[in-house]
Phi, psi and omega in degrees: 000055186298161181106312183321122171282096187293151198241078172310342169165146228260138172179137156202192209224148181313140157266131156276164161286133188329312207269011159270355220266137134308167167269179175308353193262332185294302175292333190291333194279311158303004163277306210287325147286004194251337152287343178292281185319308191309311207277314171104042168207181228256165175279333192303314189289310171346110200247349173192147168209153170217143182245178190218101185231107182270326188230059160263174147285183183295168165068354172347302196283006145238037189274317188288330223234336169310342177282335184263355194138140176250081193284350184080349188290179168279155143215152203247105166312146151208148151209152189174062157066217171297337151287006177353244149010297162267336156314337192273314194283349179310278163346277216295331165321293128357306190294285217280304188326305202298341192065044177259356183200161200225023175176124194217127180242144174240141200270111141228153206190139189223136150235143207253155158248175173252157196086146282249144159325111187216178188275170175219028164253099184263001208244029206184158184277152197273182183246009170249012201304303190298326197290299155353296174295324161334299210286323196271329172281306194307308180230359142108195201271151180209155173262013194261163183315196179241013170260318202290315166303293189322308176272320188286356149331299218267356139315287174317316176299298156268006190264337185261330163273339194240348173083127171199171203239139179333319198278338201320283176327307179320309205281342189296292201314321169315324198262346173285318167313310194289354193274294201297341198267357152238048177219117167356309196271336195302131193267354164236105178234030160265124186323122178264166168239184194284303173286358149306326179283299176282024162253002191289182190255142205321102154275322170194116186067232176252046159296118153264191181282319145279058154199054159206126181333124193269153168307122157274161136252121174198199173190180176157164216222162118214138171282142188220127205240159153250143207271016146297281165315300160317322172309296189317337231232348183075014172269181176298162167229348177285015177246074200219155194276121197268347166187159176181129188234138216237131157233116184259182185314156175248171175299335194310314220285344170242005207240346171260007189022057174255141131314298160328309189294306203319297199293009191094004165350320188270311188312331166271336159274357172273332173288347173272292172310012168269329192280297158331305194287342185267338196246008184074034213184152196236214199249323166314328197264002181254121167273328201210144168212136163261120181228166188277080181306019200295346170240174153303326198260027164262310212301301158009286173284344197295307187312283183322336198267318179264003163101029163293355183188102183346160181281134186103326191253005177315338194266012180251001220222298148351275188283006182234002164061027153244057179242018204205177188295142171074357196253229190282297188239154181261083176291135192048060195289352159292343158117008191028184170283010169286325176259304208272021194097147168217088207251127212302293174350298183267341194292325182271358173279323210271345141322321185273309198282329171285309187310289184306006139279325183281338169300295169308000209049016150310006193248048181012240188299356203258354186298131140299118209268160181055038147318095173273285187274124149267147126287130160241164155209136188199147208216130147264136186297136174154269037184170201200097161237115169304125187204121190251135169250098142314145192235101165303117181252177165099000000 
């Protein structure tokens, strides 16, 4: 399977709450080493790197990675919101395919403030202004955040055409503590009950406050190889990425006043299906996924967007647990963001790292046994969705 892009190594640093938190240049550096050391090489062999950062300043990422050596390579900032991150790795994916570089390390890193997510330029037109306008005709003003409208809008939105039973969403969270309580890195990793969810207090629709992602601080890393080099070089190879695809809005996404689109429904489901189509494979052959939980009613649609379960049919897909260990698949065994964080920057690397740990078979209580196929998926308001398939080769 010559070509292949290999993902040689893996790395990241526990998440925090902001007021636990170091700053970014600190995490980043040590996310970026510790993918470095997983992959077994020098910063020196490293020929291009990008990072993923949202609410830093310009050039951050080489405030993180000048700590490791100043080498002269390029590195390239990227944002593009909650996909930060898996955008960089998108790039960087690109780089080694093109065959313009043969060892690329990708960055991400968030220092958070606490409390709900907001824009912080008022002297300039927002980049959520249409989507704004949506939201306010579908479903009129509110004081609640304006991520917190969107999706639980867009909860609301299917909870009304297909009917759901109060607790459904609520069980997503329950099953992400319980995922979380065995993962190291995860910043909640105490078990909730159903009714612990629905009694936290109400955020938007049928949001509560534990079925909503809490503000992170975290960072994570991978080095990405072309499988040439790797060879050359004595690294690993059983790890590579087989397909992947970026997707952005459609006219649909503001023009069908679905809330479910606003938040990306389609952008996720036209990348998934690209992803399917590239790699000769459907949505039956992926066991374990990581997806961008940041509300329940994200995760939700999510099930639907990557075909893990026909349209209409998620809250059965929910309550028969085949979202969880014994069930089809396993989503987020990593405690997604909702338990292990969502530091905007890092999510979709740290996303890159449980999978390519659960392909190794590295991922101690949280392993998915028999692990072939990874899913990601990770999406930013905006809008951007990302979506990768890991393969064990070899």
């Amino acid at each position: 399977m010559a070509g292949l892009v290999t993902v040689a190594g893996v790395g990241m640093i526990p998440f925090k709450t902001p007021k636990n938190s170091t700053s970014y240049d600190v995490m980043g550096e040590k996310a970026a080493r510790s993918a470095l050391a997983d992959a077994g090489i020098d910063y020196g062999l490293v020929q291009q790197a990008y990072v993923g950062d949202v609410y830093g300043d310009s050039c951050c990422g080489q405030a993180a990675l000048y700590g490791l050596g100043q080498t002269g390579i390029p590195i390239v900032n990227v944002n593009n919101n909650c996909s930060t991150g898996s955008s960089a790795l998108f790039l960087a994916r690109q780089a080694i395919e093109s065959g313009m570089f043969d060892c690329v390390l990708v960055l991400g890193f968030e220092q958070m403030q606490r409390g709900a997510l907001a824009t912080h330029w008022q002297d300039r037109p927002s980049p959520f202004a249409r989507f704004d306008e949506v939201a306010l005709a579908v479903q009129g003003a509110s004081d609640a955040p304006f991520a917190a409208q969107y999706f639980g809008g867009a909860g609301a939105a299917y909870a009304k055409e297909y009917g759901l039973a109060e607790d459904t969403f609520a069980k997503i969270a329950v099953k992400a503590r319980r995922h979380a309580v065995n993962n190291p890195y995860a910043v909640f990793r105490d078990p909730v009950t159903v009714e612990e969810v629905l009694a936290s207090p109400r955020i938007y629709g049928p949001l509560t406050r534990l079925q909503c992602c809490p503000p992170t601080c975290g960072a994570a890393a991978a080095v990405l190889c072309s499988e040439e080099f790797a060879r050359r070089h004595g690294l690993r190879t059983d790890v590579a990425i087989t397909a992947q695809a970026m997707a952005t809005d459609f006219p649909s996404t503001l023009a069908d006043a679905d809330m479910r689109k606003v938040v990306g429904y389609d952008m996720s489901k036209a990348a998934a299906k690209q992803v399917y189509e590239q790699a000769g494979i459907g949505p039956e052959d992926v066991r374990v996924v990581e997806l961008h939980d940041c509300f329940t009613t994200n995760e939700l649609l999510t099930y639907e967007a990557l075909g893990l379960t026909p349209e209409g049919t998620a809250e059965k897909f929910v309550c028969d647990g085949d979202n969880t260990y014994g069930g089809r698949v396993v989503t987020n065994p990593s405690g997604g963001l909702l338990s292990k964080g969502h530091p905007l920057g890092a999510t979709g690397l740290a996303q890159c790292a449980e999978l390519v740990w659960q392909l190794r078979g590295h991922a101690e209580a949280r392993q998915v046994e028999g692990t072939t196929v990874a899913l990601q998926h990770n999406i930013g308001l905006g809008g951007a969705a990302v979506v990768t398939l890991y393969q064990k080769v070899g």
